[in-house]
C-alpha positions as CSV (number, residue, x, y, z in Angstrom):
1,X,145.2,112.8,93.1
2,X,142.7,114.0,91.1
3,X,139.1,115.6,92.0
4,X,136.0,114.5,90.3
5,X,132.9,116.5,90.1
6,X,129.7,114.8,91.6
7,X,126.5,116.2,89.5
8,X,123.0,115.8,90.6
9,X,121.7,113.1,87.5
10,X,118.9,113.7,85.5
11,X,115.8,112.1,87.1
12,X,113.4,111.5,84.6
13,X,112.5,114.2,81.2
14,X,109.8,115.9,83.4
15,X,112.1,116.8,86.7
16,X,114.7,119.8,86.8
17,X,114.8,120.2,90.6
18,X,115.6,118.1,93.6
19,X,115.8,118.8,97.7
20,X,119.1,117.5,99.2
21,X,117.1,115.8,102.5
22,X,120.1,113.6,104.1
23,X,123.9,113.3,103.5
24,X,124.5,109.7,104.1
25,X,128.9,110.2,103.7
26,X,130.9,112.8,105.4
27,X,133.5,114.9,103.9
28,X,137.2,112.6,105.2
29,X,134.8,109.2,104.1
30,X,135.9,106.7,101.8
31,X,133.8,106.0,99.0
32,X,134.0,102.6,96.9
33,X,131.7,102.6,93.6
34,X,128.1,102.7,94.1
35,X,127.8,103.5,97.6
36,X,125.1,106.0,98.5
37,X,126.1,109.4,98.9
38,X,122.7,111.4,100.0
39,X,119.1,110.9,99.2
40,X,117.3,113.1,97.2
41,X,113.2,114.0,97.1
42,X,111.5,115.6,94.4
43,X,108.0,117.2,94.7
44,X,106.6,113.5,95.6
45,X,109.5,110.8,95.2
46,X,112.7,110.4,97.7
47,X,115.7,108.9,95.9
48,X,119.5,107.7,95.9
49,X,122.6,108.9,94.2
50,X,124.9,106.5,94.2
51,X,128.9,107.5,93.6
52,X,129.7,106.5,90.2
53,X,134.0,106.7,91.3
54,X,135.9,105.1,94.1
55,X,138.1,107.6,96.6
56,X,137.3,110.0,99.3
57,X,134.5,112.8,100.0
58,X,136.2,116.3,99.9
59,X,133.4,118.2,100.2
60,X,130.0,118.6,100.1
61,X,128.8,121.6,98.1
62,X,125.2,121.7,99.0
63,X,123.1,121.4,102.7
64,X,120.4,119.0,103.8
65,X,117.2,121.1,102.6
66,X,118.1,122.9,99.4
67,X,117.3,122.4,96.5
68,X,119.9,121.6,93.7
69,X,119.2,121.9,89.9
70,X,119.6,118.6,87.5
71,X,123.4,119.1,86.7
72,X,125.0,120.7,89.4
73,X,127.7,119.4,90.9
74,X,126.5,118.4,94.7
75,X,129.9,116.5,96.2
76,X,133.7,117.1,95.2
77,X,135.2,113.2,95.6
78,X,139.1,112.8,95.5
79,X,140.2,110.2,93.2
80,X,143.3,108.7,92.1
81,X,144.5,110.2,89.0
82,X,147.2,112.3,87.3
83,X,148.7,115.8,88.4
84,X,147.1,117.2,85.6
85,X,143.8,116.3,85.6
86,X,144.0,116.8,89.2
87,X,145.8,120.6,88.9
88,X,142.9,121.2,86.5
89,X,140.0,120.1,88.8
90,X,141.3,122.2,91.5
91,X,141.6,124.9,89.6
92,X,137.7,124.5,88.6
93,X,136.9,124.4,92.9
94,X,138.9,127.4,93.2
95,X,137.4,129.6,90.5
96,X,133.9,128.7,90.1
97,X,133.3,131.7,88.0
98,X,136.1,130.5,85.0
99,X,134.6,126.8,85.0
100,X,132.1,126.7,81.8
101,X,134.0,125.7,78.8
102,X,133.5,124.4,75.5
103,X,135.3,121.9,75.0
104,X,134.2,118.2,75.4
105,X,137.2,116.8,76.7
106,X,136.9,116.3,80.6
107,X,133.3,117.0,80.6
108,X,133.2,114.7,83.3
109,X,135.4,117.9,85.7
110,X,133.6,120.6,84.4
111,X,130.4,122.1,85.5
112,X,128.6,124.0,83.1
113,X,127.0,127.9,83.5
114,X,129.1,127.9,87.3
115,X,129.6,131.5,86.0
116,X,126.2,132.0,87.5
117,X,127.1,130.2,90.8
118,X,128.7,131.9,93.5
119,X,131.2,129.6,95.3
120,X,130.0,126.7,97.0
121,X,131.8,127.6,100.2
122,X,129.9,130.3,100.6
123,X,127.4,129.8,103.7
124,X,123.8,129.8,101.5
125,X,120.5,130.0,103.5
126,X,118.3,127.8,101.4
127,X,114.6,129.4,100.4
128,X,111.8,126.7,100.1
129,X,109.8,128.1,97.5
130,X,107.4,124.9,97.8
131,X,106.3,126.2,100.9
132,X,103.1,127.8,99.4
133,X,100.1,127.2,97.8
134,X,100.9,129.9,95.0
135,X,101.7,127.4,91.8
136,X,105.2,129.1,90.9
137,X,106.9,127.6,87.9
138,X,110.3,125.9,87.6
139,X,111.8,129.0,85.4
140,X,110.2,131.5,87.8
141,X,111.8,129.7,91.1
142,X,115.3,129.6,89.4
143,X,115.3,133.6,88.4
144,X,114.0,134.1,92.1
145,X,116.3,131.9,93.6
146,X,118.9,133.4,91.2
147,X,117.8,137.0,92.9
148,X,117.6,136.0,96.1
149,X,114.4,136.8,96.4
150,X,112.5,135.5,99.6
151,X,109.1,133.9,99.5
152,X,107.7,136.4,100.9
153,X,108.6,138.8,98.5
154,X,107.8,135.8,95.6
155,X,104.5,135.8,97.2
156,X,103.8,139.5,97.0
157,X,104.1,139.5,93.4
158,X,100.9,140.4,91.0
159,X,100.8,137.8,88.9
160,X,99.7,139.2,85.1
161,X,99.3,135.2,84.0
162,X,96.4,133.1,83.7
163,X,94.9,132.5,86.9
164,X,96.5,135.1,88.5
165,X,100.2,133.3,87.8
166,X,103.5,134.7,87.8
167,X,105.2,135.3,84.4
168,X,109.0,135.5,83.6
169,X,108.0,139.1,82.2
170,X,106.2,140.0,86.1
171,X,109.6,138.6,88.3
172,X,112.0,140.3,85.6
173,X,109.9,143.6,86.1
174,X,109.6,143.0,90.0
175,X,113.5,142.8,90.5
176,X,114.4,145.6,88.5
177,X,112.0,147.4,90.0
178,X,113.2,145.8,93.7
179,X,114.9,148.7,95.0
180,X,112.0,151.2,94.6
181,X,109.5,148.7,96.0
182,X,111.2,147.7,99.3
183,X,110.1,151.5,100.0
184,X,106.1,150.6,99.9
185,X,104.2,150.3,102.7
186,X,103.9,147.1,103.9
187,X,100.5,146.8,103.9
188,X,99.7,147.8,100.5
189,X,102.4,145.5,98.8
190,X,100.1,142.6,100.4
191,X,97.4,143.5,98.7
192,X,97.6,141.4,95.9
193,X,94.7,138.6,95.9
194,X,97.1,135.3,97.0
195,X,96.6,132.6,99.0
196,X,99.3,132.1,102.0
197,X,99.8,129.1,104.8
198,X,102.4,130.8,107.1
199,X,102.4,127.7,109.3
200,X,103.6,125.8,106.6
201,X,106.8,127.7,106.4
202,X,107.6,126.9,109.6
203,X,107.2,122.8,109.6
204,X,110.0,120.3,109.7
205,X,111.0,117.8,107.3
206,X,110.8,114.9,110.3
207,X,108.0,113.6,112.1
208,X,107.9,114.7,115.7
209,X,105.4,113.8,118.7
210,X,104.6,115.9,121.4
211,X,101.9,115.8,124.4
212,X,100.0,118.5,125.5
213,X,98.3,118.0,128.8
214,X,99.0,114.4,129.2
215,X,96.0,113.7,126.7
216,X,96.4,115.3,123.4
217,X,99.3,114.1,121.0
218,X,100.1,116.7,118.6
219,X,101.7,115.1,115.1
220,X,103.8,117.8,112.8
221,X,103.6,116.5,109.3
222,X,106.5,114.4,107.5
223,X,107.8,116.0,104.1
224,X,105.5,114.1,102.1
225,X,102.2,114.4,104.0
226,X,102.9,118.5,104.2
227,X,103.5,118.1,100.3
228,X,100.1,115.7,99.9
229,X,98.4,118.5,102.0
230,X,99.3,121.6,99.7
231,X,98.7,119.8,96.7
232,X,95.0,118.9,97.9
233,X,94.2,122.6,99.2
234,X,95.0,123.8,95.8
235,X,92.9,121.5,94.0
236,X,89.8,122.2,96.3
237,X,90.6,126.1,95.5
238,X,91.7,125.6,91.6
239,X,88.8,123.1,90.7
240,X,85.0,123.1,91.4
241,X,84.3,119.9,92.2
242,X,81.3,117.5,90.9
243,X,80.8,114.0,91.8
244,X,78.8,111.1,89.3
245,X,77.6,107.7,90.4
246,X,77.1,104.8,88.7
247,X,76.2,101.2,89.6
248,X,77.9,98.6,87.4
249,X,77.2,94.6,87.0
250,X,80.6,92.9,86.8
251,X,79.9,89.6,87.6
252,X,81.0,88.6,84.1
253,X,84.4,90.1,84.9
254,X,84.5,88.4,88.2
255,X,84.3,85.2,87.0
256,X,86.5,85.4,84.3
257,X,89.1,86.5,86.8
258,X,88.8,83.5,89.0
259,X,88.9,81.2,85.7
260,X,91.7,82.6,84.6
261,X,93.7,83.8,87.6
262,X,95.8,80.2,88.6
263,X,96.5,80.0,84.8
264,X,98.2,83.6,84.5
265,X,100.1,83.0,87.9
266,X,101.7,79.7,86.7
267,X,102.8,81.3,83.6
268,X,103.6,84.9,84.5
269,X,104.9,84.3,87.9
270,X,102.2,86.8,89.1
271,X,99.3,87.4,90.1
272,X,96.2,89.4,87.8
273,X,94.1,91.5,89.9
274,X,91.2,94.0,89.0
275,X,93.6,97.1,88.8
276,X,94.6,96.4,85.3
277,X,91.2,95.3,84.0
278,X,89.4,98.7,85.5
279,X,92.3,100.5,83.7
280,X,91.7,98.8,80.4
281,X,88.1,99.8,81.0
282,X,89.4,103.1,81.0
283,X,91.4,104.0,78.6
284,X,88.8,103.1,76.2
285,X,86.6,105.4,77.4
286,X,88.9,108.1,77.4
287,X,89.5,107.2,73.7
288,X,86.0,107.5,73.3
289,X,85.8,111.1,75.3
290,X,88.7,112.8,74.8
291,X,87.4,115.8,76.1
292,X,87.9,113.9,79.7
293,X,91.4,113.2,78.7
294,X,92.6,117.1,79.8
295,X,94.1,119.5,81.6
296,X,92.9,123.4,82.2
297,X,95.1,126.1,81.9
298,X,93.4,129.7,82.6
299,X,90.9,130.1,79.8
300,X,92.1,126.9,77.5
301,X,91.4,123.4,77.4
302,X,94.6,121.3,76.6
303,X,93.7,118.5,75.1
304,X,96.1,115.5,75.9
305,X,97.3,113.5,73.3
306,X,98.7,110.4,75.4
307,X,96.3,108.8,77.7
308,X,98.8,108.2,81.3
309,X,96.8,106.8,84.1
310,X,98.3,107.4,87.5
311,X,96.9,104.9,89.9
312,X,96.5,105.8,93.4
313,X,98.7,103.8,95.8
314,X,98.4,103.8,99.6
315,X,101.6,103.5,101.7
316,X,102.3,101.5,104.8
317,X,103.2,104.9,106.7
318,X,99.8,106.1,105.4
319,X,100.9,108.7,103.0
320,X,99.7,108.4,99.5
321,X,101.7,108.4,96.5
322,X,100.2,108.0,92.1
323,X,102.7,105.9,89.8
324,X,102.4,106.6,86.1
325,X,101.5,104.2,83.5
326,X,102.1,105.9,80.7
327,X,100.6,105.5,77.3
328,X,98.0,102.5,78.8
329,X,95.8,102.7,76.0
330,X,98.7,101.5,74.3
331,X,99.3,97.9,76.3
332,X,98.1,95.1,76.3
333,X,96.2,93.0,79.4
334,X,99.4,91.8,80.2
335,X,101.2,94.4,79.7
336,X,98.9,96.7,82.3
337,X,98.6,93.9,84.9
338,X,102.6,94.0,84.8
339,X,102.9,97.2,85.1
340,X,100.4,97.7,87.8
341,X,102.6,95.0,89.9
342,X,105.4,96.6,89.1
343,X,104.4,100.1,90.4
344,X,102.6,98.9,93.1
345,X,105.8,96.9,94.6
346,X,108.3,99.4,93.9
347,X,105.7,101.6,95.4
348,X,105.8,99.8,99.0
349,X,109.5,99.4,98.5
350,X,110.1,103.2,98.3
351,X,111.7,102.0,95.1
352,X,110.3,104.7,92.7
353,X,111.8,106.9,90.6
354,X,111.0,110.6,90.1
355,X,109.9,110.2,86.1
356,X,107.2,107.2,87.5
357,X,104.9,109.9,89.0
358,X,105.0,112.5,86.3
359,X,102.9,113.3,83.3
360,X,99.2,111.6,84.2
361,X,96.3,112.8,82.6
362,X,93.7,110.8,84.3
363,X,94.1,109.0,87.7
364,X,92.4,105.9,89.1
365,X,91.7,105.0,92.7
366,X,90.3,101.5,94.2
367,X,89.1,102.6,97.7
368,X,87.2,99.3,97.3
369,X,90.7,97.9,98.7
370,X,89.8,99.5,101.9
371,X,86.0,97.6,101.9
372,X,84.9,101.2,101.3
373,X,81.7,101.2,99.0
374,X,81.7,104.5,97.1
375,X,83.5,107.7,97.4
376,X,84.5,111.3,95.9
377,X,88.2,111.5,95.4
378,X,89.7,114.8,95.1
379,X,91.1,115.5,91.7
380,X,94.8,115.0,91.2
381,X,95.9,118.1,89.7
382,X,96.6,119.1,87.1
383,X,94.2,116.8,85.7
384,X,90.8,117.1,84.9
385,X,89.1,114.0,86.8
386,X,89.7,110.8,88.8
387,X,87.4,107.4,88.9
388,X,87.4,105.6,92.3
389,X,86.0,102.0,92.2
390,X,84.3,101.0,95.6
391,X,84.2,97.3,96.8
392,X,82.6,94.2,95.0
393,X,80.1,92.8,96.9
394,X,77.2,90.1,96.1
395,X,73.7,91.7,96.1
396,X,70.5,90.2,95.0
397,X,69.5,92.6,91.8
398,X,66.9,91.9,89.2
399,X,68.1,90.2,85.5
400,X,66.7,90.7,82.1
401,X,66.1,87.4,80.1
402,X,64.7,86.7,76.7
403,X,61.9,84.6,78.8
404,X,61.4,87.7,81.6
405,X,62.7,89.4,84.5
406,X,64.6,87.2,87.3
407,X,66.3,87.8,90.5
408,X,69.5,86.5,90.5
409,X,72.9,86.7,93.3
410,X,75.3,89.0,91.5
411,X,78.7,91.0,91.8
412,X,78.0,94.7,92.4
413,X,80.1,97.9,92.2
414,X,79.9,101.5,92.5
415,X,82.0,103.4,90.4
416,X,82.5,107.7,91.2
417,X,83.8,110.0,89.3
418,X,85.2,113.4,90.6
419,X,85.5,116.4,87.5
420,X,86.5,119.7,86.9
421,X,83.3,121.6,86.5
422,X,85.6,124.6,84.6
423,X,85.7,122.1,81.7
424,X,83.9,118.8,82.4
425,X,79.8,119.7,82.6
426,X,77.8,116.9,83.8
427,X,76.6,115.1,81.0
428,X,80.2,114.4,79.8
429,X,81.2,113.5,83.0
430,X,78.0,111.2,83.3
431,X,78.1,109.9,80.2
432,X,82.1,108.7,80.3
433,X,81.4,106.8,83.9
434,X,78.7,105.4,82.1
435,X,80.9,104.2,79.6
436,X,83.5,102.7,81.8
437,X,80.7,100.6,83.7
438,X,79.4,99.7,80.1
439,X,83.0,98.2,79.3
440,X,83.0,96.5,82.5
441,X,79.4,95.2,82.5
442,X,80.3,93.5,79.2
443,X,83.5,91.9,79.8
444,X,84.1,89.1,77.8
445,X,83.7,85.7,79.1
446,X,85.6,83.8,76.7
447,X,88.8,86.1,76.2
448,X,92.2,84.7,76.6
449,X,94.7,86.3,78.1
């Protein structure tokens, strides 16, 4: 028998990092081709990984809760195969430290940089360096984790980056120095100016229910709602936030909708809703203001070359989750409302995968879905800005005619939009709403689709 090597697949260009949150097979379990072996969440989707062999689980070489990098090898699966492929595989388990190579042949058995790795049998006490509201990047969590530094400590370094961040140069210079500091006083080394939510170290990954007094109902937070909170604390605290109004005719829109909406179905198999026509709207004013189309790094303005709308999508748990449509400005009518559908399903479904919610510059929220009229969305970092739409509703409201002024029964619709005030003032902000509503207002009545 022979052993093959299980590795953690690359989810999408954007993700390096996963948390192992279920085994689903047992070490003694047969396996046959594409059965599920554990699930898998990154920093907003959970996933599968299927087993890509037939043959039986030998061991698993990670815990529920920790976090495994893109490429290492999570599961050891015993397959049928010859003495010496298999004499070579165990001698891979056995010496962890002798396993990189380069050669090609059995890449498949061999797990690259395990010199680094200290044998998977070892007990490891996982460290959830997500569990703060310090923004710690992917290369800084690896060195720490690397270290074995806890998140205390991670937390109690002074960050020489913009915004107060931690750089590779500040951890590098923290753990040579390790030894010396552990000798500080306590109290001064928590002087640094950081942010900390000690109760959030401390919550489960489950959702549990528990009565106090036989009238209150106390609710911890799942995984993704804990993750949902952070991530909105640090935008209120990153981002000054400034809200703009507008009030936008789209009664042209409207109707062309309902003209055109039985066709589409009968010859796409689906339905068109407004999503993809507010998105349109959109991206063209984003091509028109650029400057909207960012993100803010410190003291710099980065400038985003692709225009990815993320569209906010509510959950039937009640969590929230933003799938990606990247490069929007680049699709077609048909092409958006497809790929709004197809988000939107896979959304519900819990069918996403981790690449779908990374890389927007500009989200989009209908809380007109929810009968809501208006609203002041909190922005999706780290973006720059996010448009809700409210509901449509008829309202008497006064139209301009070559032959005078007329009241007339139209379709009405707020339209918000939420911006960084570091980078967005408010005439830009202003005057891109404006513009959506503008692009809205004067939807063609004739256009095919």
């Amino acid at each position: 028998m022979a052993l093959y090597k299980l590795l953690l697949p690359k989810m999408g260009e954007s993700v390096s990092e996963a948390t192992i949150t279920k085994w689903l097979k047992q070490p003694g379990d047969l396996i046959e081709e594409d059965d599920t072996l554990l699930e898998i969440a990154t920093d907003k989707v959970d996933s599968e990984v299927p087993s890509p062999v037939k043959g039986i689980l030998k061991e698993q070489l990670y815990t529920t809760d920790q976090i495994v990098q893109v490429g290492d090898v999570v599961a050891i699966i015993e397959v049928e195969g010859n003495n010496e492929t298999s004499e070579s595989a165990v001698q891979a388990e056995e010496s962890p430290k002798d396993q990189a190579t380069d050669s090609d042949e059995g890449a498949d058995l061999e797990i690259p940089g395990m010199d680094q790795l200290e044998s998977p049998k070892e007990e490891i006490t996982p460290v959830h360096y997500e569990h703060t509201t310090r923004f710690y990047s992917p290369l800084v969590k690896n060195i720490a984790r690397h270290e074995g530094l806890s998140l205390g400590e991670l937390d109690r370094i002074q960050g020489t980056g913009a915004e107060g961040r931690v750089t590779k140069e500040d951890i590098l210079s923290y753990v040579s120095n390790r030894g010396a500091r552990q000798n500080i006083d306590h109290s001064k080394a928590e002087s640094a100016p950081i942010i900390k939510d000690e109760p959030l170290q401390t919550v489960p990954t489950t959702t549990v229910h528990t009565v106090v007094n036989g009238h209150d109902e106390i609710i911890e937070m799942d995984r993704m709602r804990r993750l949902i909170s952070d991530h909105m604390v640090r935008s209120v605290q990153v981002s000054p936030h400034v809200c703009s109004f507008v009030e936008a005719d789209v009664t042209n829109l409207v109707l062309w909708r309902n003209k055109v909406k039985d066709a589409y179905k009968k010859r796409e198999g689906e339905n068109i809703t407004f999503t993809p026509l507010f998105i349109e709207a959109i991206t063209k004013a984003l091509k028109d203001f650029p400057l909207v189309n960012i993100s803010i790094d410190g003291y710099n303005i980065i400038k985003k070359k692709n225009i990815n709308i993320g569209m906010a999508a509510a959950l039937p748990n009640g969590n929230l989750i933003v799938p990606v449509i990247k490069n929007a400005d680049q699709l077609s009518l048909v092409g958006l409302s497809k790929s709004v559908n197809d988000l939107a399903q896979r959304s519900r479904a819990n069918k996403l995968k981790p690449d779908d919610t990374q890389d927007g510059t500009f989200t989009f929220t209908n809380i007109g879905a929810f009968g809501n009229i208006m609203g002041t969305p909190i922005i999706n970092q780290p973006q720059a800005a996010i448009l809700a739409v409210g509901t449509i509703t008829k309202k008497p409201a006064v139209i301009e005619t070559e032959y005078g002024d007329m009241i007339g029964i139209r379709h009405m619709m707020y339209l918000s939009l939420s911006y960084d005030h570091r980078a967005i003032d408010g005439a830009l902000g202003g005057t891109f709403l404006k513009r959506v509503a503008d692009y809205l207002e004067h939807w063609d009545s004739n256009r095919e689709i």
